[in-house]
C-alpha positions in Angstrom: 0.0 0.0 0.0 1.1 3.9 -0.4 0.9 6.8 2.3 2.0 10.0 2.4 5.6 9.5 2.0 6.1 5.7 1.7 5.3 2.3 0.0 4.7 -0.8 2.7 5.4 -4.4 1.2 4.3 -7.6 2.2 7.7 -9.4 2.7 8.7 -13.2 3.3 11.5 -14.0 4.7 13.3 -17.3 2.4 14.7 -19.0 5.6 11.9 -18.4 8.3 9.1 -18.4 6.0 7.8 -15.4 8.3 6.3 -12.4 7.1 7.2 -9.2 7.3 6.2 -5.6 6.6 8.7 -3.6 4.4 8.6 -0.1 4.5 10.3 1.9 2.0 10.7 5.7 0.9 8.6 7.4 -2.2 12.2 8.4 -3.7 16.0 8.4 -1.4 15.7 11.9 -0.8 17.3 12.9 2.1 13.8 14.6 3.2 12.1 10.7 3.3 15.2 9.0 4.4 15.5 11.4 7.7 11.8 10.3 7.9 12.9 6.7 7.7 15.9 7.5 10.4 13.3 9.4 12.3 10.9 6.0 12.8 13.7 3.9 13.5 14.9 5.7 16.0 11.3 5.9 17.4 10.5 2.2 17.3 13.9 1.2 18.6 13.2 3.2 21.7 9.7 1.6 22.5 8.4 -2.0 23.2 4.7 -2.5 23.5 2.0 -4.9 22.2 0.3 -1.9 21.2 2.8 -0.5 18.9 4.1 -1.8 15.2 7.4 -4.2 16.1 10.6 -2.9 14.8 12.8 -5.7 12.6 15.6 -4.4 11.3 16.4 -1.5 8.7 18.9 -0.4 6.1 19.3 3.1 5.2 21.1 5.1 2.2 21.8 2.1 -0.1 20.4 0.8 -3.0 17.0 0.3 -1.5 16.6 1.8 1.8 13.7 0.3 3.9 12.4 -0.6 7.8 11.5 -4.0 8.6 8.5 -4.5 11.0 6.0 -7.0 11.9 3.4 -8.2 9.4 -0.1 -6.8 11.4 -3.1 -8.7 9.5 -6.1 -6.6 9.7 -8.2 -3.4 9.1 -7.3 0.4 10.0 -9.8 2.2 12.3 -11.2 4.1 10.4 -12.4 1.1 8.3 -13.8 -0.1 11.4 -15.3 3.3 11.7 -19.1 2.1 11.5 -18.6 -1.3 12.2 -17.2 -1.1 16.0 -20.2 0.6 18.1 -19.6 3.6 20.5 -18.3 2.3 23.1 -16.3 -0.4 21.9 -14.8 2.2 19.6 -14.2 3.8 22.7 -12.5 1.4 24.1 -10.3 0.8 21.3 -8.9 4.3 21.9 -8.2 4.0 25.4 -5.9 1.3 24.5 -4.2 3.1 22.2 -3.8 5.9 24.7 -1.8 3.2 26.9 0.2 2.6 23.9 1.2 6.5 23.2 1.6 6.5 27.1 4.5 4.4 26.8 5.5 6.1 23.9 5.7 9.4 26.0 7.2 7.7 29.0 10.2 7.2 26.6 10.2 11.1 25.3 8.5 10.0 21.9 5.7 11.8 20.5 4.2 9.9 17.7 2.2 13.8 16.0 0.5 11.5 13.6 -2.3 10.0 15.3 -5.5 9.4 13.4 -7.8 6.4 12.4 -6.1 4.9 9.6 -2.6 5.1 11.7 -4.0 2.2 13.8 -4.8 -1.3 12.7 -7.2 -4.2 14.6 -6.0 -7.6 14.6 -9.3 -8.3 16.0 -12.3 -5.9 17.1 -10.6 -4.6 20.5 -7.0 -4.9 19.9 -5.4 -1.9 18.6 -1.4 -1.6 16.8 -0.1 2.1 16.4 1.4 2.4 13.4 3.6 5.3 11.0 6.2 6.6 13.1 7.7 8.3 10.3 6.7 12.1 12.2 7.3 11.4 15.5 9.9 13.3 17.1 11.4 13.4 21.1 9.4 15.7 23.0 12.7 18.1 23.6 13.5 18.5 19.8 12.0 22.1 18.2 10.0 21.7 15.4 10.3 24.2 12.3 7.5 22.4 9.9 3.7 21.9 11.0 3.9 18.2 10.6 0.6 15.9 10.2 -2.7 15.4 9.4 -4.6 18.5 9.9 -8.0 17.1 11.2 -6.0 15.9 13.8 -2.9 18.1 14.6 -3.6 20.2 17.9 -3.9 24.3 18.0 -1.1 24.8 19.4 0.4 22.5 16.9 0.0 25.2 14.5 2.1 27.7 16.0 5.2 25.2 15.7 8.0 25.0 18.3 8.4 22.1 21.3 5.9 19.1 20.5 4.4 17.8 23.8 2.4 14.4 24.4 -0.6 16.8 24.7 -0.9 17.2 20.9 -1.4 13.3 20.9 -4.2 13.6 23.7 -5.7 16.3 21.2 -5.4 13.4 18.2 -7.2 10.8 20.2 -9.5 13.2 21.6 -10.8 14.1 17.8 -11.0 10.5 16.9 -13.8 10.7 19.9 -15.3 13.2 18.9 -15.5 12.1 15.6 -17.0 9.0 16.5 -19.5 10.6 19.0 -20.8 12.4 16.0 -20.9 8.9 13.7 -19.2 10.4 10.9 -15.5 11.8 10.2 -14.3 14.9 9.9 -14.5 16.7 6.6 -11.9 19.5 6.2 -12.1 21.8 3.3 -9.6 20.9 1.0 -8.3 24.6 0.6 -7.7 24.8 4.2 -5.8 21.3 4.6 -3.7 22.5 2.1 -3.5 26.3 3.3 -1.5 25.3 6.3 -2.2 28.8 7.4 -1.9 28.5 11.6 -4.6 31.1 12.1 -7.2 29.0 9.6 -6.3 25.7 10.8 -6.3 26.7 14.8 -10.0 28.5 14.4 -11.5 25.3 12.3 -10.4 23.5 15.3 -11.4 25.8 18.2 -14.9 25.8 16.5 -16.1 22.3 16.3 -18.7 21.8 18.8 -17.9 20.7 22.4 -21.4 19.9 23.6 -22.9 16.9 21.4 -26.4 16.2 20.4 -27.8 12.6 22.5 -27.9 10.8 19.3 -25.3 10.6 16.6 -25.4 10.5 12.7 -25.4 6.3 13.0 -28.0 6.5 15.1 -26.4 5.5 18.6 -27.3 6.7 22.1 -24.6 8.9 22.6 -23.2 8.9 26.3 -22.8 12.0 28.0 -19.3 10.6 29.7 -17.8 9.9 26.3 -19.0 13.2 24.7 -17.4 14.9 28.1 -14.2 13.1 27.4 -14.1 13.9 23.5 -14.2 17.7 24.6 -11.7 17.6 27.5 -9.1 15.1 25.2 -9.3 18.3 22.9 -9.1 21.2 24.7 -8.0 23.9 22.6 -5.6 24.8 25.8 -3.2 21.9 26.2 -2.8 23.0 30.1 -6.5 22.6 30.5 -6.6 19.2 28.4 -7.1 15.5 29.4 -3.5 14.4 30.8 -0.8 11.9 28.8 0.7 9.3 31.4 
């Protein structure tokens, strides 16, 4: 399959007969390859069942690529309508513990959304596409990720903090509170324009209707979380850890 900046491969390995997920850049720039440095470094510094395993990489050869496990199974988000409410819910608390850990070893993954995690079953989550995470102490001169999902404060650049992945999973609530995904204009994802992006955030609703577009009973607990996960002030927001 293809994202952003990368192909993934299906891989087999001749001796084991295991397989393997091979991730390789779009093109050996040195842009994608410090992406691919960027997620082996990540995934080298975590261990958790909730998070892709690492395998092995080679970098600035003739084909540069990571080596990581082979997850079978669909992202969330196309398990959007499938999962109900709260066992979508569920689903993302997990993956909270997962970014927890993440956090507790200075990584902040700044890519979280729906199709970054994938369901070996209907409860168990894997966090996937480190390629923008980043240690919590480095500065950060470009906005990086998905804007539907990238926190206010994001937008202003500088110090990346495990609050901006709080904010992520906090959308993904709300989203699924509402039964139906975010649609972002396509001028302003592409815009990148801080001041655009921050007040298309800060003016999605915080208070929910009782039923949602699927139909579902809509708990007020979860729709309370959804808002506090995304506070638009990170010091006022649901904690990491």
């Amino acid at each position: 399959c293809q994202g952003g900046c990368s192909n993934v491969y299906s891989a087999r390995h001749q001796a084991t007969g295991d397989y393997f997920a091979v991730k390789a850049p779009m093109e050996e720039s040195k842009l994608y390859l410090d992406l691919l440095r960027q997620e082996v470094r990540a995934l080298c510094a975590v261990s958790h069942p909730g998070i892709v395993g690492y395998r092995g990489h080679a970098i600035g050869g003739e084909f540069s690529f990571i080596a990581l496990d082979y997850v079978p199974g669909k992202t969330l988000e196309d398990m959007f309508s499938q999962l109900n409410l709260v066992e979508y819910a569920l689903v993302l608390a997990k993956v909270g513990l997962a970014l927890d850990h993440c956090h507790d070893k200075d990584i902040i993954h700044r890519d979280m959304k729906p199709t970054n995690v994938l369901l070996t079953d209907r409860s168990t989550p894997v966090v996937i596409d480190f390629g923008l995470s980043t240690a919590a102490s480095v500065r950060q001169t470009l906005i990086a990720g998905t804007p539907e999902y990238v926190s206010p404060e994001s937008f202003t650049l500088g110090v990346p903090t495990r609050q901006a992945d709080v904010h992520a999973l906090g959308v993904m609530l709300f989203e699924r509170c509402c039964g139906k995904l975010i649609q972002m204009p396509e001028d302003l994802r592409n815009s990148r324009c801080p001041t655009r992006l921050t007040a298309f955030h800060t003016e999605l609703p915080f208070v929910l209707p009782d039923r949602n577009h699927l139909g579902e009973d809509v708990p007020p607990a979860l729709s309370f979380v959804a808002a506090l996960a995304r506070h638009p002030d990170p010091a006022l927001r649901l904690k990491s850890g």
